[in-house]
N, C-alpha and C positions, 0 to 999 in steps of 0.2 A: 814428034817431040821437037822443041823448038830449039836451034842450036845454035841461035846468031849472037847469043852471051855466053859468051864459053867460061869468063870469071865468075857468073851467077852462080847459087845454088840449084841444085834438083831436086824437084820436092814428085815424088811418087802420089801420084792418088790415084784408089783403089775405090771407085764409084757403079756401083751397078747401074745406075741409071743414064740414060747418056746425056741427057737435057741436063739435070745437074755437075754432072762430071765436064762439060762442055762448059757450064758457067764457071764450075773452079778452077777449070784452066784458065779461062780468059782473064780472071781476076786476078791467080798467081802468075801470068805471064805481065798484064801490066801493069805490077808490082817489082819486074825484072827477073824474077825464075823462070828458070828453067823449068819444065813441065812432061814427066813421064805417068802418060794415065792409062790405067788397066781399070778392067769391069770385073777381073773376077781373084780369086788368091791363087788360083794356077798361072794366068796372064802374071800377075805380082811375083812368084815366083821365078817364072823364066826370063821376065825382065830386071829383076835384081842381079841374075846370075850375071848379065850381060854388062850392068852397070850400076854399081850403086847410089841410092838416091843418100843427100843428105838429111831427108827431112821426109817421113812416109803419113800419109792422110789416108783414114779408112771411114768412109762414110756404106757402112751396108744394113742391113734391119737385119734381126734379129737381137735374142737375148745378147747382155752386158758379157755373160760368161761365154759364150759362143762365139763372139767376136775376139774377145783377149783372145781364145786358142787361134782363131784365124791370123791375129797380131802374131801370135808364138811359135802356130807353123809357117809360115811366111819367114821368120827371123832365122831359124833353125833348116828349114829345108832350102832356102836360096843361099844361106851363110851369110844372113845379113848382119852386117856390121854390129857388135851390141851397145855401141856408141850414137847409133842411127836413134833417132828419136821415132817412134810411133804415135799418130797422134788419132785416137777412135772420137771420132764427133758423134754427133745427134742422135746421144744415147738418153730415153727418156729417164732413166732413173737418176740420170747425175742432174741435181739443180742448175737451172739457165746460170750462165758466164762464171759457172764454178769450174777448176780444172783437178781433178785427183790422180796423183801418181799412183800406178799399181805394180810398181816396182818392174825391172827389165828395162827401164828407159820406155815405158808404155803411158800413156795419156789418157785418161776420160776424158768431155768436155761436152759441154753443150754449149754453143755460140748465141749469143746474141743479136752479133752483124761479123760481118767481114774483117772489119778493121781490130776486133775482139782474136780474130783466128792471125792476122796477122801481127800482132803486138806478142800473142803466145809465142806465134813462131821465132818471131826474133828474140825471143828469153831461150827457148830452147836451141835454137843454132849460135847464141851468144853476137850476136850483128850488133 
C-alpha cells in the first residue's frame, strides 16, 4: 500500500487477477490515492478490519447477484463503514457507462475508460 499521501483518499480494490489489479493501482495511485488491493473477499475482509478504505472497487466474474452478496459480506463481516461507497464494475448486464444504485451505498457500473471510473469516484467521495 502506498503511504507517501497520508491526506489522499484509500480506495480498496478487490481484483482477482493480478495484471488487472496492478494496472488499477497504478492508475489510482497517479490519480493521488491511496491504494489497498486484495484478490479475494477474505483478503478484503481482514484488510478492512485493519483499516478502512474510503472508496471500495470490486472487479470479480461472476453473476450481478453473487457479487452484491460478496459487496454485503464484505460490509457486514469486516464492519465496513455503511457510508463507504462500493463500487462493482464490469458487470455485463449493466449497459456500458451506465451506473445503477442497488441500495446500501452499492454501485453497478460498467466503464467505458478510466477517466469514466474516475469522474464516478469523485461524485461518490464528493471531491
Amino acid at each position: 500500500m502506498d503511504t507517501t499521501k497520508e491526506n489522499s483518499r484509500l480506495i480498496m480494490v478487490l481484483e482477482d487477477i493480478e495484471e488487472t489489479r496492478d494496472g488499477i493501482e497504478e492508475l489510482l495511485k497517479a490519480g493521488g490515492y491511496r491504494v489497498a488491493p486484495v484478490r479475494s473477499a477474505e483478503d478484503a475482509i481482514l484488510k478492512v478490519k485493519q483499516q478502512q478504505p474510503d472508496l471500495m472497487l470490486v472487479s470479480l466474474p461472476g453473476p450481478t447477484d453473487e457479487l452484491i452478496q460478496v459487496a454485503n459480506q464484505i460490509r457486514q463481516d469486516a464492519g465496513l463503514n455503511e457510508d463507504v461507497p462500493i463500487v462493482i464494475f464490469c458487470i455485463e448486464e449493466v449497459a456500458t457507462g451506465e451506473e445503477v444504485a442497488i441500495g446500501d451505498n452499492v454501485y453497478l457500473t460498467r466503464l467505458d475508460n478510466f477517466n469514466q471510473l474516475r469522474r464516478f469516484m469523485h461524485r461518490l467521495l464528493k471531491e
